[in-house]
VODRENBA-435650 format. One line per 5 residues: number of its first residue (from 1); their letters; for each residue x, y, z of C-alpha. Coordinates in steps of 0.25 Angstrom, whole numbers, plus 5000, padded with zeros to 4 digits. Layout:
<nodes>
NUM> a> X,Y,Z ~ ... .
</nodes>
This chain:
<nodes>
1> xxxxx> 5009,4901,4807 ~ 5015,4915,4809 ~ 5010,4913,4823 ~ 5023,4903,4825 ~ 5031,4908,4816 .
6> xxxxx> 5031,4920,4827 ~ 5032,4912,4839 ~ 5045,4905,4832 ~ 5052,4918,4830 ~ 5048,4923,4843 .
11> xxxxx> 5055,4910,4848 ~ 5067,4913,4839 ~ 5069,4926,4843 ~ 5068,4923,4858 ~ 5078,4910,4855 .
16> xxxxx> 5088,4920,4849 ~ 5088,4929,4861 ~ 5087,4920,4871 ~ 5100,4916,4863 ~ 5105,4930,4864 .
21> xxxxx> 5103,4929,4878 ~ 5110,4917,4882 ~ 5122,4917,4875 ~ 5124,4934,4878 ~ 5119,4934,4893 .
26> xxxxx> 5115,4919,4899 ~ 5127,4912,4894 ~ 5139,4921,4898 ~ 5133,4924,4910 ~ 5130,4909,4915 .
31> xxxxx> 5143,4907,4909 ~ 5150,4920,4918 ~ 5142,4914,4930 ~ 5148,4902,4928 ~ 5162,4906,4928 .
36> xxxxx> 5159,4914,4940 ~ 5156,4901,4946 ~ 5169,4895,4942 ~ 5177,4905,4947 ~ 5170,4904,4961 .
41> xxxxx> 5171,4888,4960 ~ 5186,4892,4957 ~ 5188,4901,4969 ~ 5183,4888,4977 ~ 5191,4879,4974 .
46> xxxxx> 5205,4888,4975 ~ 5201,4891,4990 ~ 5197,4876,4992 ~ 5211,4876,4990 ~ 5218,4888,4994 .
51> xxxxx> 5208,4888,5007 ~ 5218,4898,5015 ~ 5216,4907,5005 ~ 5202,4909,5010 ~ 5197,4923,5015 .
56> xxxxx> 5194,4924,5030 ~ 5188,4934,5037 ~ 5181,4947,5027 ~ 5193,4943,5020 ~ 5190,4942,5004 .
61> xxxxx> 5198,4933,4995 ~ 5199,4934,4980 ~ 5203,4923,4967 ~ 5205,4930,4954 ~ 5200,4923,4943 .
66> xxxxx> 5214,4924,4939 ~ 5221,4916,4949 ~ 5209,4906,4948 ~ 5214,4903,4934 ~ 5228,4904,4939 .
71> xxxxx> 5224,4893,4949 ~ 5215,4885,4938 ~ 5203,4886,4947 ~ 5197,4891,4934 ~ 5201,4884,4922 .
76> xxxxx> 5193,4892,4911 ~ 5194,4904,4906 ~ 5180,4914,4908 ~ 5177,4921,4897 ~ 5169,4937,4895 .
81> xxxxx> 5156,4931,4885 ~ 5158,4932,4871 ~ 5175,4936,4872 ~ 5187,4929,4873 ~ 5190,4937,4883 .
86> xxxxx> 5192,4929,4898 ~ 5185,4936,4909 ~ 5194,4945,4919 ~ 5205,4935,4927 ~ 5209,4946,4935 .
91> xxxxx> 5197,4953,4938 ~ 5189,4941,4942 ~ 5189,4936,4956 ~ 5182,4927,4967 ~ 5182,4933,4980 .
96> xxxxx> 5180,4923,4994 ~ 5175,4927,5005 ~ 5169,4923,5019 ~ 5153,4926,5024 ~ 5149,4929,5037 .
101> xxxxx> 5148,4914,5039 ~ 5160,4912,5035 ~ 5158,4905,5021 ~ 5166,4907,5009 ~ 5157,4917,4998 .
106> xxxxx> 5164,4917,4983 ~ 5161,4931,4975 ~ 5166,4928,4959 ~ 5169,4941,4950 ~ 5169,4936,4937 .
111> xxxxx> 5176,4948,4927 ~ 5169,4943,4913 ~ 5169,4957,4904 ~ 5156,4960,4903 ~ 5151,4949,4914 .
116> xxxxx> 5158,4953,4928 ~ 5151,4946,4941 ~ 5140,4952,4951 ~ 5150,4953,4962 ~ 5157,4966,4967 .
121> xxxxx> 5171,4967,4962 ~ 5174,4983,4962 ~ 5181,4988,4971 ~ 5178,5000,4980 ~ 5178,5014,4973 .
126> xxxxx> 5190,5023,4979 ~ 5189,5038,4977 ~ 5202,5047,4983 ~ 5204,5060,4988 ~ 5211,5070,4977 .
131> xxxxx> 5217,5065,4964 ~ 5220,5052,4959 ~ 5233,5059,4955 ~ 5242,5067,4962 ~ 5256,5074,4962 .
136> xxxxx> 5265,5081,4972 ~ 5278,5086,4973 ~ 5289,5078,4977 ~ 5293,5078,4990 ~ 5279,5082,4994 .
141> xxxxx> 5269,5075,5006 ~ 5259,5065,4999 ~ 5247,5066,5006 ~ 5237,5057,5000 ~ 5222,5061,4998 .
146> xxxxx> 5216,5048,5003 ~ 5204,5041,4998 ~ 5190,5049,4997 ~ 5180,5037,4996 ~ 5178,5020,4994 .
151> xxxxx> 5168,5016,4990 ~ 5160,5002,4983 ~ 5150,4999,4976 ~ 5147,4986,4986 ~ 5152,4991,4999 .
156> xxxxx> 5149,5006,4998 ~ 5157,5017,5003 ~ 5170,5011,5012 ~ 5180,5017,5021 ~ 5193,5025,5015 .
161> xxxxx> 5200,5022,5024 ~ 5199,5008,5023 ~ 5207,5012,5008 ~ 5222,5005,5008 ~ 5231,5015,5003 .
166> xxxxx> 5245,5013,4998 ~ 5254,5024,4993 ~ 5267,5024,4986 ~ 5269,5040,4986 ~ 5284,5045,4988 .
171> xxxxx> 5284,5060,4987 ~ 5299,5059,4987 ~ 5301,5055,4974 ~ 5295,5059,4959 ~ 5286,5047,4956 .
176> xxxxx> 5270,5044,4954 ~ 5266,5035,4966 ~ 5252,5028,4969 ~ 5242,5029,4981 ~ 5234,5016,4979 .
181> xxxxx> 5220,5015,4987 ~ 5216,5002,4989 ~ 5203,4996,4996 ~ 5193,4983,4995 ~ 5178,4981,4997 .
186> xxxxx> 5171,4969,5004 ~ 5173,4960,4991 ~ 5187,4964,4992 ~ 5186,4971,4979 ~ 5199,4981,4980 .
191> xxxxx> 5202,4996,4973 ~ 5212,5002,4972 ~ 5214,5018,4967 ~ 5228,5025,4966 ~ 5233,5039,4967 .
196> xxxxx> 5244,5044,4958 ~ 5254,5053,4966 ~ 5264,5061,4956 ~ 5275,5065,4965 ~ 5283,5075,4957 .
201> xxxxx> 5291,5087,4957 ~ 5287,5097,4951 ~ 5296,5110,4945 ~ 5290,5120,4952 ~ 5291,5111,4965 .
206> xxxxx> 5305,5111,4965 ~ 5307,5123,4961 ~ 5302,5130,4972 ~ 5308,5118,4982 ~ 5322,5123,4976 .
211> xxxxx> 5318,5139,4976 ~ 5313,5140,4991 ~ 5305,5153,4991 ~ 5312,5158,4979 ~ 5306,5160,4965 .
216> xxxxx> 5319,5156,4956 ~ 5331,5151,4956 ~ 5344,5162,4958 ~ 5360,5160,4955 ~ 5364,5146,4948 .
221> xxxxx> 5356,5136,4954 ~ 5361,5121,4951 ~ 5347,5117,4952 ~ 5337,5124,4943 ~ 5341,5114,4929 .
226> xxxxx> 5328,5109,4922 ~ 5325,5101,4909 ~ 5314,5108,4903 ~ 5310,5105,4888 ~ 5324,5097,4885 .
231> xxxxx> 5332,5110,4890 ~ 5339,5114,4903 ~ 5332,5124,4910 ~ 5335,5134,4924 ~ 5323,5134,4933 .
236> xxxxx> 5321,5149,4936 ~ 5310,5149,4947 ~ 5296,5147,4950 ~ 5285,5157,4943 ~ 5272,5154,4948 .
241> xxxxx> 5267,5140,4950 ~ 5279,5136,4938 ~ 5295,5137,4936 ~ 5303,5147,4927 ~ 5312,5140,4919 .
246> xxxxx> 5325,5146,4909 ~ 5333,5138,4899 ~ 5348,5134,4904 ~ 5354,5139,4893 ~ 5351,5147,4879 .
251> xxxxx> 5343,5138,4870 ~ 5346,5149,4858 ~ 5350,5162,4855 ~ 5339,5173,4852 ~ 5338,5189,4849 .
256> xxxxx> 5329,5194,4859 ~ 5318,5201,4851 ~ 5313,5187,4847 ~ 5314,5179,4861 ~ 5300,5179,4860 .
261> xxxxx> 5300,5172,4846 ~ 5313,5164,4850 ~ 5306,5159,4864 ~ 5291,5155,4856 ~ 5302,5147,4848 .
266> xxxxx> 5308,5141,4860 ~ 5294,5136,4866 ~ 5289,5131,4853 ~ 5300,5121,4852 ~ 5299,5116,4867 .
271> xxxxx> 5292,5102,4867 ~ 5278,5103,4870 ~ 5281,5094,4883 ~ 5289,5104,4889 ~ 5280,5114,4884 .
276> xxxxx> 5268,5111,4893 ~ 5277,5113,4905 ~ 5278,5127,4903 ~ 5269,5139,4909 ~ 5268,5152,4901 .
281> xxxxx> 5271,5165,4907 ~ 5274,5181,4904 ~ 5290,5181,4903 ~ 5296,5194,4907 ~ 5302,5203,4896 .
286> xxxxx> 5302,5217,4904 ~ 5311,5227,4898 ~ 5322,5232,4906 ~ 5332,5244,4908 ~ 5346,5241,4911 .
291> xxxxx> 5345,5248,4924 ~ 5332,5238,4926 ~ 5341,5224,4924 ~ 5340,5220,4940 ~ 5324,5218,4938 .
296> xxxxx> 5319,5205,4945 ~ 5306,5211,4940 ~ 5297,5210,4926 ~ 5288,5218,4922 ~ 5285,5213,4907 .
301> xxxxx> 5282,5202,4901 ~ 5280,5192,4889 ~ 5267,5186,4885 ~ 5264,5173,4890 ~ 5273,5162,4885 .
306> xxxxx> 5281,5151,4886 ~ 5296,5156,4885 ~ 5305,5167,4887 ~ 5319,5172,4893 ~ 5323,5175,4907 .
311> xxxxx> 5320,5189,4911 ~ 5330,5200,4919 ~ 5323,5198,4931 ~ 5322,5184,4929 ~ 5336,5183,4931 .
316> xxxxx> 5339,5194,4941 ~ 5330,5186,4951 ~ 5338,5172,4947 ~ 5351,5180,4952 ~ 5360,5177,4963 .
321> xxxxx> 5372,5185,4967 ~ 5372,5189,4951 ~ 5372,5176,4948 ~ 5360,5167,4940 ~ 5358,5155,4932 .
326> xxxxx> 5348,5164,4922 ~ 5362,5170,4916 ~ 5369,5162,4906 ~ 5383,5159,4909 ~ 5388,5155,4894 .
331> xxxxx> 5376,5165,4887 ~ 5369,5178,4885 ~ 5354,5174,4887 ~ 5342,5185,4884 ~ 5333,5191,4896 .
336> xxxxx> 5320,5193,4893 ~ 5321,5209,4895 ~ 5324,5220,4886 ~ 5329,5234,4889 ~ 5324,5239,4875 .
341> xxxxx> 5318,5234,4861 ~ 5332,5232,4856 ~ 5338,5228,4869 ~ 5336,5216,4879 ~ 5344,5208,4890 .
346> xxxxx> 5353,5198,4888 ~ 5359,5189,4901 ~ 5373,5181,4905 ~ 5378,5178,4919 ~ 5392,5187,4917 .
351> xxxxx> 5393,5196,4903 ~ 5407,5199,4898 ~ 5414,5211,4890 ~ 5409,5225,4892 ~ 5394,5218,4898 .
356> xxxxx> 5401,5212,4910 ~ 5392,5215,4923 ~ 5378,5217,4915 ~ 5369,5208,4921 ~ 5361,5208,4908 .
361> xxxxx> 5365,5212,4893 ~ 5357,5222,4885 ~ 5357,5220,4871 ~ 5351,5220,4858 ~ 5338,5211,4856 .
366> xxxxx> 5344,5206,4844 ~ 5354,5200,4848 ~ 5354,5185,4851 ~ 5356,5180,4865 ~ 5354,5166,4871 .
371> xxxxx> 5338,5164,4875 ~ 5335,5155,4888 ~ 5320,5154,4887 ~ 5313,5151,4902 ~ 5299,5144,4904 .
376> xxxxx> 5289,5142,4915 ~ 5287,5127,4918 ~ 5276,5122,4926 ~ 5278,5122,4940 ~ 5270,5109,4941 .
381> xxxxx> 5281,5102,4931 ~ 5286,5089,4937 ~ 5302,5089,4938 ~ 5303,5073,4934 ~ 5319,5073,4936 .
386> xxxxx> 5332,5081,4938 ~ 5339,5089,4950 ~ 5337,5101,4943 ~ 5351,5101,4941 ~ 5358,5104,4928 .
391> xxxxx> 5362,5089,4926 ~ 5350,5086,4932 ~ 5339,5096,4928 ~ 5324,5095,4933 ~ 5317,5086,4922 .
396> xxxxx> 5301,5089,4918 ~ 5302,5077,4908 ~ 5292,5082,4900 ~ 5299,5077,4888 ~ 5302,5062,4891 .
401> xxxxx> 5316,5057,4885 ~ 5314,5048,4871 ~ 5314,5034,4873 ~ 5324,5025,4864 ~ 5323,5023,4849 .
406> xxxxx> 5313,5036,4847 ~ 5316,5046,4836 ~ 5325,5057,4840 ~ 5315,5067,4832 ~ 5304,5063,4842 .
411> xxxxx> 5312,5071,4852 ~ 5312,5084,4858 ~ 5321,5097,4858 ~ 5330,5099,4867 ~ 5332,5085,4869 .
416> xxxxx> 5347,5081,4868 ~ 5354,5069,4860 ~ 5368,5064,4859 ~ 5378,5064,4845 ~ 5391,5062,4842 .
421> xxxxx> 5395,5065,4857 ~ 5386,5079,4857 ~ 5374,5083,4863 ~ 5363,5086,4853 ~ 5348,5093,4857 .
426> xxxxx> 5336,5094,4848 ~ 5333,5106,4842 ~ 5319,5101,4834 ~ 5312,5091,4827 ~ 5312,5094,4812 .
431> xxxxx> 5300,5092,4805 ~ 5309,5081,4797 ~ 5310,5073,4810 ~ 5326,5078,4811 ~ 5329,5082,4825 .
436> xxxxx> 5337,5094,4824 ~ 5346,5094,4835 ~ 5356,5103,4841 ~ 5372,5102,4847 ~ 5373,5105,4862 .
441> xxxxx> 5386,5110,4863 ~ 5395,5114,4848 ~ 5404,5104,4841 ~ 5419,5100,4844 ~ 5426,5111,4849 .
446> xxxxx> 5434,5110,4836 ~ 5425,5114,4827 ~ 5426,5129,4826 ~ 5421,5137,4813 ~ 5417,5149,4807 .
451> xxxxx> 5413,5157,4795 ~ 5423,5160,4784 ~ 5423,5175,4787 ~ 5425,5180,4772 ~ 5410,5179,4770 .
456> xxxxx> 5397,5178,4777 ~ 5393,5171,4792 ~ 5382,5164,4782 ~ 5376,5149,4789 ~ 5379,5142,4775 .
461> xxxxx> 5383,5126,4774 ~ 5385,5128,4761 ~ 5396,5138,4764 ~ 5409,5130,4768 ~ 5412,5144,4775 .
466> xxxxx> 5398,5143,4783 ~ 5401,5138,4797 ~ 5387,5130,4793 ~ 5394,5122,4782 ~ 5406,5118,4792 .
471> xxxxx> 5395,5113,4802 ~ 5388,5106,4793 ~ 5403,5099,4787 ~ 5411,5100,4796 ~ 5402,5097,4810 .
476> xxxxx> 5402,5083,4806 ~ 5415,5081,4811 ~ 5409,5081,4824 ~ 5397,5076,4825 ~ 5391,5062,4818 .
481> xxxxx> 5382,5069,4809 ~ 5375,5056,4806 ~ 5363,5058,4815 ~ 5359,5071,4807 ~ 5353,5075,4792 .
486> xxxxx> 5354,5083,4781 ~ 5345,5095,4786 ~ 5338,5107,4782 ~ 5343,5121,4790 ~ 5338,5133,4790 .
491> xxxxx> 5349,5145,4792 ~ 5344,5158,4796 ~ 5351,5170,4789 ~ 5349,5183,4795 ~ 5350,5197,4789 .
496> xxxxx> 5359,5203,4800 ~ 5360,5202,4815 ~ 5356,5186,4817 ~ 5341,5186,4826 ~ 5330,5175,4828 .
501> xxxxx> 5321,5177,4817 ~ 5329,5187,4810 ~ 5333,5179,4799 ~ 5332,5183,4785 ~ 5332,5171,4778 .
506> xxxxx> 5336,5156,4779 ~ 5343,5147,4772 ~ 5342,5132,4772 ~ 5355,5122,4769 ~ 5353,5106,4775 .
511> xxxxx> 5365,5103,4782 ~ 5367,5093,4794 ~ 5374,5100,4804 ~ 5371,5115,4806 ~ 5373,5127,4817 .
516> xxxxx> 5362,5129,4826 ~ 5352,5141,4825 ~ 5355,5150,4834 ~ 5340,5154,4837 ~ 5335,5136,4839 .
521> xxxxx> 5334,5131,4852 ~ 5346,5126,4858 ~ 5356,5133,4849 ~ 5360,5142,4862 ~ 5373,5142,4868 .
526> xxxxx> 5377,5128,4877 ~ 5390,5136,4884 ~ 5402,5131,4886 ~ 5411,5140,4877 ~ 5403,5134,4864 .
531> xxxxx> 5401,5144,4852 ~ 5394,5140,4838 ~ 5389,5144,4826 ~ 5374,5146,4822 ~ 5369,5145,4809 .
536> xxxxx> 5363,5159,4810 ~ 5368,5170,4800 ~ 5367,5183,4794 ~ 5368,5189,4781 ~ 5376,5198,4787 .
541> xxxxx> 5391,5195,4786 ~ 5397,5189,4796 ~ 5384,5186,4805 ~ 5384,5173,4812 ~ 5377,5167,4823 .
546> xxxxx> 5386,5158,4833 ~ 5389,5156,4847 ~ 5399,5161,4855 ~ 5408,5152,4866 ~ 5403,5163,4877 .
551> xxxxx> 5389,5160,4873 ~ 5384,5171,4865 ~ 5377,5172,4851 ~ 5384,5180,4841 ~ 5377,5184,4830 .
556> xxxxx> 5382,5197,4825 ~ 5395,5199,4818 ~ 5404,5186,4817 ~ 5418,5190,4820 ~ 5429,5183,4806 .
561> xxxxx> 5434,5170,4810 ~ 5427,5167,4821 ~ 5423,5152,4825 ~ 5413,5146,4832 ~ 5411,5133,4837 .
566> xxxxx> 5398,5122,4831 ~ 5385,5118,4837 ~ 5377,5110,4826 ~ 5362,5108,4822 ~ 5357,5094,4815 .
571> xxxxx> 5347,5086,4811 ~ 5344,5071,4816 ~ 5340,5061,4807 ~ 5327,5060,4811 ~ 5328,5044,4813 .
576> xxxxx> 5336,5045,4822 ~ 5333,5038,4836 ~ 5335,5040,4852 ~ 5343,5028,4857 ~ 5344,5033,4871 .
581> xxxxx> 5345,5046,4880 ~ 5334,5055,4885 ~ 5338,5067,4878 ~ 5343,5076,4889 ~ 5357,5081,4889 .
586> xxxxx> 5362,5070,4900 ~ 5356,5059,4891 ~ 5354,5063,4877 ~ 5348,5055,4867 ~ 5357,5045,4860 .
591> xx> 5351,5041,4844 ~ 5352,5030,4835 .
</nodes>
């Protein structure tokens, strides 16, 4: 009995896996055969009547599943076993071709999945020469590396010079082109591999184009203008394998015994975009005599770092018949270079009064003059746009404008905005998600204020005789406050003589409107016969920060009864959006 009762789970056992076996391997794969079978029947039939679409010759003619359906040669759909899924239309195909007797042989690759016909369908394997990748200059020769081998996996190694190539390369222009390599087997079975070429133009390329054998540019040049990190920018020269750049104008105004502490400010507010673009290198500091101040040579040097100001013979190697753009028309800039501990170098294209003739200004390091940091961009930085102009600066559009109906507080410094018929820039992104942001020029010529000279130059808004509660009354007369809120500012109060990082204390008042610091980025003079107050102060009496129309910071003694002009601070809603612009000055941002 037992002996049975084996033999009938033996048989059981045996039933269930010659189950298993028909329904997971015979059955899809009679029923993959016979689709194979339809689609050749299929490939019949449509050249039964489409004859003159036959191959001739070697010739190989192929019917895509695809169009098979398309024609209703195949009526049903083929399914991959056990799926929903249909089996490849596109990748399956019937191929025709003629023997050597001249007959007609069918090949059917059926695309199922994991069933996939015994028929060679790959295509040769192409390798080149050089990189898949490439980038020239603009205006270069392309000379293309060519194809190292073919080879496949049926016919073996085949002739590179039997490989089609098609290029679409124009050096003449920026762009990324194609270099397509295309070639067939004998079952006609095609490759194709592409070459990227990025023809660009890189900054230290047209650079030294423009410069010839020279090292910088000298006099005024009209075409040295570049956008770096939101700001306009002078190119210097070339250094190395990368380009020396100086900020057009003063971005602030600084003492210089704390440049170094003002410039690890500076880069610690660049975007991180622009950032990576930058080199860092040993700026020169040399101390000079005054019987020294023709130097075109340094001998001493910071540490390595990001940013610094331009040196004396920086500048006297940018002169051309005592003229050069590294001396500011409208300012007093900081040289790099002191004469002693208490005394350093100041710069301006023509000084007046009794420092008429000086080429270079020897005062206190105290004092606070306008600071144009320089940088080292990569030589190998593509120059995306521009003519290098000043309407039409060299671009490196390393921070993309926003696109439309984006948060303005997901923006960047420096970018520029439009309101109430003014140009605005950012100044920073509060941790509130306010966007504090800056006036480009001062307010209506009209509005002219200054302390009531009976008591101290304080930076008060709760002091109707503070120039800080007029701006934050009175400015609204000019500008639609409506974009901005109720903020938190900090005023710095010095003990003395105003410097960066001298304050003694600071006070904190929520206002709207406010003056700008006189140490923040972009706070620096725009020109044009502009003065404005700062909202730094002393506890001295009568110790004000403002600028004056001919550009320079006073921040000593302010004279009773004098008036300066306003340039305002505020804080945008932090809701509010980017209807349009691209947030240069040409085409600043428009919100909603």
């Amino acid at each position: 009995m037992q002996k049975y009762v084996g033999k009938v789970k033996f048989l059981i056992v045996l039933t269930i896996i010659g189950a298993f076996v028909w329904f997971l391997v015979i059955s899809p794969m009679l029923t993959f055969h016979n689709n194979e079978k339809k689609m050749e029947d299929a490939a019949r039939r449509y050249y039964e009547l489409n004859q003159n679409e036959l191959p001739t010759g070697q010739r190989i003619k192929t019917l895509s599943l695809k169009k098979l359906f398309d024609g209703a040669y195949v009526k049903e759909d083929m399914y991959i076993p056990y799926t929903k899924k249909t089996c490849s239309v596109e990748n399956s195909w019937v191929k025709v071709k003629r023997n050597n007797n001249n007959e007609l042989d069918y090949y059917v690759y059926l695309d199922c999945g994991i069933l996939q016909s015994n028929v060679d369908h790959e295509g040769p394997e192409v390798k080149l020469n050089g990189e898949d990748e490439v980038t020239i200059g603009v205006g270069e020769v392309y000379k293309d590396d060519g194809v190292k081998s073919v080879v496949d996996n049926k016919d073996g190694k085949l002739n590179t010079e039997d490989v089609n190539i098609v290029s679409k390369v124009d050096t003449s222009k920026i762009g990324t082109y194609e270099v397509t390599y295309s070639i067939q087997d004998s079952m006609a079975n095609k490759t194709e591999k592409v070459r990227t070429v990025n023809v660009v133009k890189t900054i230290k390329a047209v650079v030294k184009k423009d410069l010839d054998s020279a090292k910088n540019y000298v006099g005024y040049p009209d075409n040295n203008y570049v956008r770096f990190a939101n700001m306009l920018f002078r190119i210097y020269g070339i250094e190395g394998n990368n380009v020396l750049i100086v900020s057009d104008v003063d971005l602030a105004n600084v003492n210089h015994n704390k440049l170094e502490d003002w410039m690890d400010y500076f880069e610690g507010v660049l975007p991180e975009e622009s950032k990576q673009l930058l080199v860092k290198k040993k700026f020169c500091n040399e101390t000079i005599k005054s019987d020294s101040l023709d130097t075109t040579e340094c001998n001493s040097y910071t540490k390595e770092r990001y940013s610094f100001v331009p040196s004396i013979d920086l500048i006297n190697r940018s002169e051309e018949n005592n003229r050069t753009f590294m001396k500011p028309d409208d300012t007093i800039a900081w040289t790099a270079n002191n004469s002693s501990k208490s005394q350093a170098y100041a710069v301006r294209a023509v000084f007046f009064g009794d420092d008429f003739g000086k080429e270079f200004l020897e005062t206190t390091v105290n004092d606070n003059y306008g600071v144009r940091p320089m940088v080292l961009v990569k030589g190998d930085t593509n120059v995306v746009s521009g003519k290098g102009t000043r309407d039409d600066p060299y671009s490196f559009n390393e921070i993309p404008a926003a696109k439309n109906s984006v948060k303005l507080n997901t923006r960047y410094v420096g970018e520029y905005i439009t309101h109430s018929d003014y140009l605005w820039r950012i100044v920073n992104v509060e941790s509130d998600g306010t966007v504090k942001v800056i006036l480009d020029e001062t307010l209506d010529r009209n509005f002219v204020i200054g302390y009531n000279t009976q008591g101290t130059f304080t930076y008060n808004p709760k002091d109707k005789n503070s120039v800080a509660y007029k701006i934050n009354n009175q400015a609204s007369k000019y500008v639609d406050t409506s974009i901005f809120v109720t903020h938190e500012i900090k005023v710095p109060i010095y003990k003395d003589k105003i410097a960066y990082k001298g304050e003694k204390k600071t006070e904190k008042y929520r206002v709207k409107l406010s003056a700008p610091n006189m140490y923040e980025i972009f706070s620096g003079y725009p020109g044009e016969g502009f003065s404005y107050w700062y909202l730094n102060t002393s506890q001295k009496e009568k110790v004000a920060a403002a600028v004056a129309d001919y550009g320079i910071c006073v921040n000593e003694d302010t004279p009773d009864g004098i008036e300066f002009m306003v340039r305002v601070v505020g804080f945008v809603n932090k809701n509010m959006v980017i209807s349009s612009g691209r947030g240069t000055p040409e085409n600043p941002y428009k919100l909603k």
